[in-house]
C-alpha positions as CSV (number, residue, x, y, z in Angstrom):
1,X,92.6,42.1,-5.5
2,X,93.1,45.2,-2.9
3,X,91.4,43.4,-0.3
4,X,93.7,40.4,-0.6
5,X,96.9,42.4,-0.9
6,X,95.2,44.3,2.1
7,X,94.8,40.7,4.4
8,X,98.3,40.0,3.2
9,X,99.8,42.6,4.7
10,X,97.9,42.5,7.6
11,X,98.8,39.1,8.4
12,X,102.1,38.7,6.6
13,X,104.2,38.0,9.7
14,X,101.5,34.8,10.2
15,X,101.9,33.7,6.6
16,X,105.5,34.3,6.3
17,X,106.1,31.8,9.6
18,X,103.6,29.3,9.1
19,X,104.6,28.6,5.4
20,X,108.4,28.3,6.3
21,X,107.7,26.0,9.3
22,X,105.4,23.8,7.1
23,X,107.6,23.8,4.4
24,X,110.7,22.9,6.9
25,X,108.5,20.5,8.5
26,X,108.4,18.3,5.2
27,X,111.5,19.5,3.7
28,X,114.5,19.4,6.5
29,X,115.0,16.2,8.2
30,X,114.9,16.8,12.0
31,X,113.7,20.0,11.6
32,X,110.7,19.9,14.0
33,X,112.3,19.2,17.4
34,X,112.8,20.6,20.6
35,X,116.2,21.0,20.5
36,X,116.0,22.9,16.9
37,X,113.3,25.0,18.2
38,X,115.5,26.2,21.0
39,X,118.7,26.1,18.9
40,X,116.8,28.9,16.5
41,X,115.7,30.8,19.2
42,X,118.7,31.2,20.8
43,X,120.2,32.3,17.1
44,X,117.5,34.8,16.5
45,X,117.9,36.0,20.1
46,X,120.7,37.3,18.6
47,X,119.2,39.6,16.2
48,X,116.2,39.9,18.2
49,X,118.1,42.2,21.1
50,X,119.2,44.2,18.5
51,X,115.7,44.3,16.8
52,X,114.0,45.6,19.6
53,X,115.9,48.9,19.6
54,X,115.7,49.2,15.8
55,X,111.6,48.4,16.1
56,X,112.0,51.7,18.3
57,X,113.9,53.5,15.9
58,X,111.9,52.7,12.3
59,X,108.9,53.6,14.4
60,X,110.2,56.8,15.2
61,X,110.7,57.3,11.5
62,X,114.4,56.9,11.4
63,X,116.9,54.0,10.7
64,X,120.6,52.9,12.1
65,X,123.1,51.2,9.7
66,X,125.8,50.9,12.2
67,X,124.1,48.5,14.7
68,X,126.3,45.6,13.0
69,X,129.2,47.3,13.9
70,X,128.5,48.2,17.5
71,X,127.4,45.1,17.5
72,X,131.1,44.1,17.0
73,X,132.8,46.8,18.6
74,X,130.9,46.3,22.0
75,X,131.5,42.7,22.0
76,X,135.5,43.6,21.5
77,X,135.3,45.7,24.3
78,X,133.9,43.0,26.3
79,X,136.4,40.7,26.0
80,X,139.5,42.8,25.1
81,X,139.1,44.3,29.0
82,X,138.5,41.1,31.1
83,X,141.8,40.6,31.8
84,X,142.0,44.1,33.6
85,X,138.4,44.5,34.6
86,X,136.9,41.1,35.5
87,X,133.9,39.6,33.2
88,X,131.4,41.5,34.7
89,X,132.6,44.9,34.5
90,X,134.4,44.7,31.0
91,X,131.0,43.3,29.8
92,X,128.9,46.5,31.4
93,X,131.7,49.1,29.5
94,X,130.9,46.7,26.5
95,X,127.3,47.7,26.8
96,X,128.1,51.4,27.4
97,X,130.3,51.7,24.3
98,X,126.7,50.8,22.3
99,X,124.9,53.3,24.4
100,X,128.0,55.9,23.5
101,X,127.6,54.8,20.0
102,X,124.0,55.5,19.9
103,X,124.6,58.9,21.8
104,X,126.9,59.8,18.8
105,X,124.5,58.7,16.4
106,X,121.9,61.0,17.7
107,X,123.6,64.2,18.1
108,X,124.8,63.4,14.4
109,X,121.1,63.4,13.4
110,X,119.0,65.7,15.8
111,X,121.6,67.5,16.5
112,X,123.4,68.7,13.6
113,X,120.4,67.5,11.7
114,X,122.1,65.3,9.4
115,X,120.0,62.5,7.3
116,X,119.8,59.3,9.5
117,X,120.6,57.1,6.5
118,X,124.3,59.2,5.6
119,X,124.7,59.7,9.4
120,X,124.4,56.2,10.8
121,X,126.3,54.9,7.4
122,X,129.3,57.3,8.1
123,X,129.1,56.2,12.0
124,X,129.0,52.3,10.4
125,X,132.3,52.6,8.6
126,X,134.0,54.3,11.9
127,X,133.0,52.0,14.4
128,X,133.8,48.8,12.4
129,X,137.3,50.3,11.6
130,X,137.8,50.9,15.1
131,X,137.1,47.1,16.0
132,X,139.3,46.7,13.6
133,X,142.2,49.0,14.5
134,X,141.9,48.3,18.1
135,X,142.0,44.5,17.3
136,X,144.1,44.4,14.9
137,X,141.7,43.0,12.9
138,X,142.1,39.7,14.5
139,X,140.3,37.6,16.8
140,X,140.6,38.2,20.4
141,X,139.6,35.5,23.9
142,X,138.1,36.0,26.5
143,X,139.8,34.6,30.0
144,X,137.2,32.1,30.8
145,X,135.9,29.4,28.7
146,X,133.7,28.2,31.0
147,X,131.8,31.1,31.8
148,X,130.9,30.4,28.1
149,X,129.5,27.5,28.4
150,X,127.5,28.7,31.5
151,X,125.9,31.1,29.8
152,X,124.9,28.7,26.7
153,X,123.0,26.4,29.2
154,X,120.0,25.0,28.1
155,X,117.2,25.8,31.3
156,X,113.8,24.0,31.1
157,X,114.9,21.9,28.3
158,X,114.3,25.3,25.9
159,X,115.7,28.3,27.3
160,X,119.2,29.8,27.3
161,X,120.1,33.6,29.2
162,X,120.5,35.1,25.6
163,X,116.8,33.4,24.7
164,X,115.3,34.5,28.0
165,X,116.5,37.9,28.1
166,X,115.0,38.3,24.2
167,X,111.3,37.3,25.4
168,X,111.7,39.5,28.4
169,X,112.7,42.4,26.3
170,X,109.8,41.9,23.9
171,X,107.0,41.5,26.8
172,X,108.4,45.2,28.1
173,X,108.7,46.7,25.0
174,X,104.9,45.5,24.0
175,X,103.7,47.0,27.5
176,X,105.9,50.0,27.2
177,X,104.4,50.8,23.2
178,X,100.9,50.3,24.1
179,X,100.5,51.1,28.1
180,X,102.5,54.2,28.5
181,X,102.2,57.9,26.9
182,X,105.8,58.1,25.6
183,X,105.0,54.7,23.7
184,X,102.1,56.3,22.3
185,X,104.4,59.3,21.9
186,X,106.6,57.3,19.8
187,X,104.1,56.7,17.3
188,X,103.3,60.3,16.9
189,X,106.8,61.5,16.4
190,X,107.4,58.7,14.1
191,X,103.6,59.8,12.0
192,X,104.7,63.2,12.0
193,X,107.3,65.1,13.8
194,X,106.5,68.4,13.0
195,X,102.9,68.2,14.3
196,X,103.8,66.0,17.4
197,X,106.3,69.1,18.2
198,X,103.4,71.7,18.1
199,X,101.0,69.1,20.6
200,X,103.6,69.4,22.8
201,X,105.5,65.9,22.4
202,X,109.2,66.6,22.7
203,X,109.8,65.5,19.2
204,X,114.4,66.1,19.2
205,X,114.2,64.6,22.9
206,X,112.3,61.1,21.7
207,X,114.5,60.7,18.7
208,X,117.2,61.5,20.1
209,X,116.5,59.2,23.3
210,X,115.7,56.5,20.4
211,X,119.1,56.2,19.1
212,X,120.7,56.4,22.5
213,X,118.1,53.1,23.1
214,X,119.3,51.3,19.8
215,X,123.1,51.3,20.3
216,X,122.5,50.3,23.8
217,X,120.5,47.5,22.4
218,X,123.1,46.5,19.9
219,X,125.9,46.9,22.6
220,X,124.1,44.5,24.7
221,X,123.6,41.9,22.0
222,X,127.0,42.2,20.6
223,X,128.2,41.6,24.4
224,X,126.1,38.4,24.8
225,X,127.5,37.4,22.0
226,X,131.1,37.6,22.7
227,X,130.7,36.1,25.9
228,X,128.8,32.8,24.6
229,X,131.5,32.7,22.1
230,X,134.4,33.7,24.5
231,X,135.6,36.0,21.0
232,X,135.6,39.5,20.1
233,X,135.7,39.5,16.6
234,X,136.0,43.0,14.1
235,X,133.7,40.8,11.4
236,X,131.0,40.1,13.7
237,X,127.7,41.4,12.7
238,X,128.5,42.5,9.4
239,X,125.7,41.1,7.6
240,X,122.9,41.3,10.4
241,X,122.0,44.6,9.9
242,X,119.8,43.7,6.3
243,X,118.9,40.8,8.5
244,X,117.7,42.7,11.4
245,X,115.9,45.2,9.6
246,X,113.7,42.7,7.3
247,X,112.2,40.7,10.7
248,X,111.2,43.7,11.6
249,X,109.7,44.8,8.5
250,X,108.7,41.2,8.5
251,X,107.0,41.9,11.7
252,X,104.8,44.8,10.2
253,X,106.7,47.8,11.1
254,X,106.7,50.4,8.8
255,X,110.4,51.8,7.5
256,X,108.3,55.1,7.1
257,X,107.9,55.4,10.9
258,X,104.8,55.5,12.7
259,X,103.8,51.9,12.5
260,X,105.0,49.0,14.0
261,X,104.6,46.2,17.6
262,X,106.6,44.3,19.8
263,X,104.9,41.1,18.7
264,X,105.3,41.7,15.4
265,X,108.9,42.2,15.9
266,X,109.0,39.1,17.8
267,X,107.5,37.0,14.5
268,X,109.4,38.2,12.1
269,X,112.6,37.3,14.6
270,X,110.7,33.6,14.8
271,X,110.6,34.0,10.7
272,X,114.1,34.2,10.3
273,X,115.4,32.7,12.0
274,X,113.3,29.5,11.2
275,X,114.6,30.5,7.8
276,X,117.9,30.5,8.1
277,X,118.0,27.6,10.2
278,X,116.3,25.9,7.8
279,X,118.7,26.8,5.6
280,X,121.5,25.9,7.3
281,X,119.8,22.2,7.8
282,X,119.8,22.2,4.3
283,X,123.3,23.5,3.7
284,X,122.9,26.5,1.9
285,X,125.1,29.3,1.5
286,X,125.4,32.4,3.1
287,X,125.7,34.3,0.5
288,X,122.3,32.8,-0.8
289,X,120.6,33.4,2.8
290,X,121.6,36.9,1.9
291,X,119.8,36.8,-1.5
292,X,116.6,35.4,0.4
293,X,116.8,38.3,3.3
294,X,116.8,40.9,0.9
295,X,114.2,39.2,-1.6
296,X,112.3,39.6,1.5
297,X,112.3,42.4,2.1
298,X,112.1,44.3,-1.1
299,X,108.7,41.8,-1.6
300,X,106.9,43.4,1.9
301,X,107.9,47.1,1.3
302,X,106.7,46.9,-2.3
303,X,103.5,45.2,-0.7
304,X,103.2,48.0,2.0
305,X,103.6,50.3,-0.3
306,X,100.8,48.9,-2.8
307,X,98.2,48.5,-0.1
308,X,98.9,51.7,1.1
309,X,99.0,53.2,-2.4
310,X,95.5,51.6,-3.4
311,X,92.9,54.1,-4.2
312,X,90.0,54.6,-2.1
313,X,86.6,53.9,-2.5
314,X,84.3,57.0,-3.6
315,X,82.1,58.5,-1.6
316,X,78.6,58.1,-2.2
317,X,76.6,60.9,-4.2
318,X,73.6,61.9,-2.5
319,X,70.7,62.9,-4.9
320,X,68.3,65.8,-4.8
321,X,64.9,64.6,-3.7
């Protein structure tokens, strides 16, 4: 029994994906095409930006609840300022408001050494009621539809700029988490902060730095988003952040800290969002995708957590000759 909880947790994010394609595949009429296999990854590009810089985060050992809102609240910026700025420099503020947000975020939690979750839930509420207060909590346009469109072109029959710039963020993360000594780094500080510290890893510094990295991750997704859409909206992302944070579970990280990849990050995005297009095909509910995330990912912590939690085989006795 512990060695097949053991291979399924090993190879969930395999598991997980094949089943729901091959379930689609027979279930969803139309689901296994080109154009829905670039449709869904051009959707979970969306959460996929954003789950980069979380995959950074949980393996550091801490967590962000306000990406959704940045999420929002960069995209606003985006848009709100075109009219003064020009697209190109109102969408580059739009991405600095999610690094500023994730520079607030850390200085709440290394600095003043407040608990991540209270932190970044506190930080949640302000940010979405400034997108809210600054938009009146309506709807705002951008000045150039087609720009919009541009930037939803289909290249190579598959890839859009939002798709593209998702794959390209996972290759450099991969390299960046298994090439490089602050990747390794990462995973030390996120195993144990305290003992990291006294080898001589900057423990505050990389935490700190991996905050900074996850708003300006959410920033840049929330702007992608607002220009494909031409809108700032105060409601966007206010259910991605569950969503986020199970494909990466999904993808094997560990909400613990100190575990966790780049491709696996990338297959749990690929899971859900073959899931919730799926879904969609099928016309169900938000509400009900909700349940599923969050089924999800109660299922995968309690079956971390039960591999991990296993007992381990004695060691042998040796006998007096």
């Amino acid at each position: 029994m512990n060695g097949l909880l053991s291979a399924l947790s090993r190879y969930r994010v395999a598991i997980i994906l094949g089943a729901t394609l091959v379930i689609a595949a027979f279930t969803v009429p139309g689901f296994v095409s080109l154009t829905t296999a670039s449709l869904g990854l051009d959707r979970g590009a969306s959460i996929g930006i954003v789950a980069i810089g979380l995959t950074v985060l949980l393996i550091a050992g801490q967590i962000d609840l306000s990406v959704g809102a940045v999420f929002a609240l960069s995209g606003i910026v985006a848009i709100s300022l075109q009219a003064e700025l020009g697209i190109w420099p109102a969408a580059a503020l739009g991405v600095l408001t999610g690094v500023a947000a994730g520079v607030f975020n850390g200085i709440l939690t290394v600095g003043l050494k407040i608990n991540a979750l209270v932190a970044t839930l506190a930080s949640m509420l302000i940010f979405r009621s400034l997108a809210h207060w600054v938009t009146g909590s309506q709807p705002v346009s951008g000045t150039d539809i087609t720009f919009a469109v541009t930037l939803s072109q289909v290249y190579a029959e598959f890839f859009t700029a939002r798709s593209a710039l998702f794959l390209a963020g996972i290759v450099l993360l991969d390299f960046w988490l298994r090439r490089t000594v602050s990747g390794r780094n990462l995973f030390a500080v996120g195993s144990n902060p305290i003992a990291a510290e006294a080898s001589g890893i900057p423990s505050g510094r990389t935490l700190f730095l991996s905050f900074v990295f996850a708003g300006a991750l959410a920033g840049l997704a929330g702007v992608f988003e607002s220009l494909t859409t031409n809108t700032g909206s105060p409601v966007f992302g206010a259910e991605i952040t569950v969503v986020i944070i199970a494909a990466v579970v999904v993808g094997g990280t560990r909400l613990e800290g100190g575990r966790g990849s780049a491709l696996g990050t990338l297959g749990g995005v690929l899971t859900i969002a073959a899931l919730t297009t799926a879904m969609e095909f099928q016309s169900v509910p938000a509400y009900v995708q909700q349940i599923v995330n969050g089924l999800i990912l109660i299922l995968l912590v309690v079956l971390d957590r039960t591999v991990r939690a296993r007992p381990r085989p004695a060691m042998p006795i040796l006998k007096s000759l």
